[in-house]
N, C-alpha and C positions, 0 to 999 in steps of 0.2 A: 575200538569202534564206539561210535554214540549215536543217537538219532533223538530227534525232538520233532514233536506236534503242537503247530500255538492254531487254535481255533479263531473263527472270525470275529471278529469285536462288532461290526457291521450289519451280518446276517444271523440265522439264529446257528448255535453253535454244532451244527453236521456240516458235512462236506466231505467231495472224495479223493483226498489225498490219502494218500500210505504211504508207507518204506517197509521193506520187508531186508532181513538176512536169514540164513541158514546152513547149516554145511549137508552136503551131496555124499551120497557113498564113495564117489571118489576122491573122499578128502578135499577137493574144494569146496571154495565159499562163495555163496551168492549175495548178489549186492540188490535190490530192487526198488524205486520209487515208483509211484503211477500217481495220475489225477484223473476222477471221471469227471465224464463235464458234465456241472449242474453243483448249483448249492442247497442242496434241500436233502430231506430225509430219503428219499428215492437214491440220491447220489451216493450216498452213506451207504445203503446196504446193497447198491449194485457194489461199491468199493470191497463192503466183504465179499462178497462174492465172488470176483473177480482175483481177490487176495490167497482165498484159498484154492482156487482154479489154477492158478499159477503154480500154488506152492506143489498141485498134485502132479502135473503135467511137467513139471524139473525135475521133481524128485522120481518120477516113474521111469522118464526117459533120457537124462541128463547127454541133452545134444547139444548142438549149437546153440548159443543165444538168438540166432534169426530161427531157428525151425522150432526154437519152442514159443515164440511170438508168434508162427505161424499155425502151430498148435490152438495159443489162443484165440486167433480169428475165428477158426474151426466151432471151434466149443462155443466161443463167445457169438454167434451166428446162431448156433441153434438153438444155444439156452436161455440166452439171454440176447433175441434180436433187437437193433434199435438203439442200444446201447454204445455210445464209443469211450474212448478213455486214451493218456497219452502214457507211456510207462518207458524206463531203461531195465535191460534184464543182463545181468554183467556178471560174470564167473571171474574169481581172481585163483591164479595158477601159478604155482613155481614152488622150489622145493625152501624147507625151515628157512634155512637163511638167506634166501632171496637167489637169484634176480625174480620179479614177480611180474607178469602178463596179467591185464585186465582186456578177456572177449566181453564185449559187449553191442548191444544191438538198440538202438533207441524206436520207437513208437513214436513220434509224435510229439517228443518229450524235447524239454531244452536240457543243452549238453551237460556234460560231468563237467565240473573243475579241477583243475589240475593245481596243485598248491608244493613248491618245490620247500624246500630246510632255509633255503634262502630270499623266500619271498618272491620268487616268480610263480606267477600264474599261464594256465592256457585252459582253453575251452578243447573240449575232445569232440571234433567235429564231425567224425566220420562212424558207417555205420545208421546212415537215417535214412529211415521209410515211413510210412504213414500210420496215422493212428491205430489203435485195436478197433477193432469191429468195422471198420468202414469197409473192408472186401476181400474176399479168400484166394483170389485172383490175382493178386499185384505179387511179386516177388519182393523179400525184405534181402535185408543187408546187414552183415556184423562187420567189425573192426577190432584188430587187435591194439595195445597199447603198452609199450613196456613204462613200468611205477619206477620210479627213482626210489632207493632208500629210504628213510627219513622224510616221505612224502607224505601229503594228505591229499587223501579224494575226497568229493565233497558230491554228492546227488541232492537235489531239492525242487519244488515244486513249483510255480509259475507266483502263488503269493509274497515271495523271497524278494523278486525285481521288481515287478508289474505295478504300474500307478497308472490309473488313471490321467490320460491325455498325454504321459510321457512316451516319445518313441522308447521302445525294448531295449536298444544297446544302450541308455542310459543306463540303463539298468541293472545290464549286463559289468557297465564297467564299473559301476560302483561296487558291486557285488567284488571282482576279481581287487578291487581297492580296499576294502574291507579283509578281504580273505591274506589278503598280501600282508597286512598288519598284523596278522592271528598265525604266522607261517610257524610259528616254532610253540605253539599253544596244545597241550593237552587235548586230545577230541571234546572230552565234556566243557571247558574252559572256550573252545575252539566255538564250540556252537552258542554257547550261554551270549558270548560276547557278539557273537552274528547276528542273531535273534535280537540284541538290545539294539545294538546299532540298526538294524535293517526294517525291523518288525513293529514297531511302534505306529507307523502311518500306513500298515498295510491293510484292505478293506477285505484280504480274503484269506482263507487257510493256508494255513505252511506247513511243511511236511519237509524235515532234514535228513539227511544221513552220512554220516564223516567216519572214514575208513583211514587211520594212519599206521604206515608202514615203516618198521623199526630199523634204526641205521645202520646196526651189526647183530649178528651173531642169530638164532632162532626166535621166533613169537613168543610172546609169552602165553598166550592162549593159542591150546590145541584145539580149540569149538568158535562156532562165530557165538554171539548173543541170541538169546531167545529176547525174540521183538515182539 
């Protein structure tokens, strides 16, 4: 696993994006991006806020990825009203040597990529509801997704595509054109090279996180990363 933060070159250098991982009593692993909306120093310390709010409300009650996003509405309503943010919350599951299940549940958020050993790509589309804090009232939604071997997952945050005056599948597809090139690349190698390619003309925060799953036999690591 790797993850990377390139700040704005644009604005001044906060903003709220994150990525989070961790491992759950259950031996699973969580996967986490969010954006809050706004570029300024407010946006930054609702991010922590919001960061660590998460991390308590998984690790207290390790449920579904929709009831702990619902969780957050809850909390994020009353402590922090006014406030919205776009976030994926994604448990990966299966035993040492695979097959592996990624539950996950998206906010508002643009989808996971799916990156196969041979350079196919897909967008994980299912599983979407509306942003954090916008209402305690809507019901959310998760999706399961079984990982291929030898795959790479990729979570990132809207400064990744997003250009000014471009429609967004532009964006989208250059993003899955890039990732398609980088398919058989070490995570850190994997992002370094996304980041040069992608990152260079973008006006706002990026916020990465690349999860790659081994072709045979067990993990090499029993812990996710401290992020």
């Amino acid at each position: 696993m790797a993850a990377r933060y390139a700040p704005s070159h644009a604005t001044a250098e906060v903003g709220g994006d994150w990525y989070d991982s961790f491992l759950l009593a259950t031996g699973h692993t969580t996967l986490i991006i969010g954006d809050v909306t706004g570029h300024d120093l407010k946006a930054a310390v609702t991010m922590s806020q919001l960061r660590n709010m998460l991390r308590g409300i998984a690790s207290d009650r390790q449920e579904p990825p929709e009831q702990i996003l619902h969780r957050m509405d809850v909390a994020q309503h009353s402590l922090y009203p006014g406030t919205t943010a776009t976030c994926i919350y994604a448990i990966i599951q299966g035993p040492e040597g695979g097959p592996w299940n990624l539950d996950y549940a998206v906010a508002g958020h643009l989808p996971p990529l799916l990156i196969t050993h041979d350079g196919d790509t897909r967008y994980l589309t299912e599983g979407h509801s509306h942003l954090l804090g916008v209402t305690t009232h809507m019901p959310r939604t998760s999706a399961t997704e079984a990982l291929p071997a030898d795959s790479t997952l990729l979570l990132y945050t809207d400064g990744l595509i997003e250009r000014r005056g471009e429609p967004i599948d532009h964006g989208l597809t250059r993003l899955r054109q890039h990732a398609a090139a980088l398919a058989r690349e070490d995570p850190d190698t994997f992002l370094d090279e996304l980041l040069t390619g992608l990152a260079s003309d973008s006006t706002d925060d990026i916020a990465v996180l690349a999860l790659h799953l081994p072709a045979t036999g067990p993990r090499r690591h029993s812990a996710a990363p401290r992020l």
